[in-house]
C-alpha positions in Angstrom: 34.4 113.6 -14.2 32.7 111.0 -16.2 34.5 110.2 -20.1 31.6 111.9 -22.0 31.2 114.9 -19.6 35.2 115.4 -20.4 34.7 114.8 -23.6 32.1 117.8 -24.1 34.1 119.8 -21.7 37.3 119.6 -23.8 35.6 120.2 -27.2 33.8 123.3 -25.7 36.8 124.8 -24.2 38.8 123.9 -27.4 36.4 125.5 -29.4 34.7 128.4 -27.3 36.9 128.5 -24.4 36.8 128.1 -20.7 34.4 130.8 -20.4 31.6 129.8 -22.1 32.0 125.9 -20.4 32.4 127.7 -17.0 28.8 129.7 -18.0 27.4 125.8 -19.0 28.1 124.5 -15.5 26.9 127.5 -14.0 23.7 127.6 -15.8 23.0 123.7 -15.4 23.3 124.6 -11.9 21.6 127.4 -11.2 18.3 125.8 -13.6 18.9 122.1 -11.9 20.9 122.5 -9.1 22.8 119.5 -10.2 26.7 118.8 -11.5 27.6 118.7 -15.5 27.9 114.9 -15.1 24.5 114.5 -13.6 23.2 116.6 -16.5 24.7 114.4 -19.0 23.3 111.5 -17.5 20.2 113.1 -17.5 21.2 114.6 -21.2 17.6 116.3 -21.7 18.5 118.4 -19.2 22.3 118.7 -20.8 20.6 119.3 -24.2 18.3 122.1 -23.2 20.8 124.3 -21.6 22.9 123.8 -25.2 19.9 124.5 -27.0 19.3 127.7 -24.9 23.1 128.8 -25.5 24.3 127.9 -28.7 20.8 127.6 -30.7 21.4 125.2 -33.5 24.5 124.8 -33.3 24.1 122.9 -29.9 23.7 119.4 -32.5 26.9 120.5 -33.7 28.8 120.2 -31.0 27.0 117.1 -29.5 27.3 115.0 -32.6 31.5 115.9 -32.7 31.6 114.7 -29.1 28.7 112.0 -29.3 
């Protein structure tokens, strides 16, 4: 796993758990049918499934990883 896709895995799980980041994967996955790193990489993608998820709150979380 790529730095920043560790990075946002370990803030998520510190702060909502390992449920909600195993629901993130799953979702990027089942909408893309690609891994969390590819999503990062492609961060619209990332973004969107955050968006969709946490609401606002999604430029919470990426500006304490980012």
């Amino acid at each position: 796993m790529t730095g920043t896709a560790k990075a946002f895995q370990e803030e998520i799980e510190y702060s909502m758990g390992m449920k909600t980041w195993d629901k993130i994967v799953k979702k990027i996955h089942e909408r893309y049918n690609i891994t969390i790193e590819e999503s990062i990489t492609d961060f619209p993608k990332f973004h969107t499934v955050l968006r969709e998820m946490f609401g606002n709150s999604a430029d919470k979380i990426e500006k304490r990883v980012l």
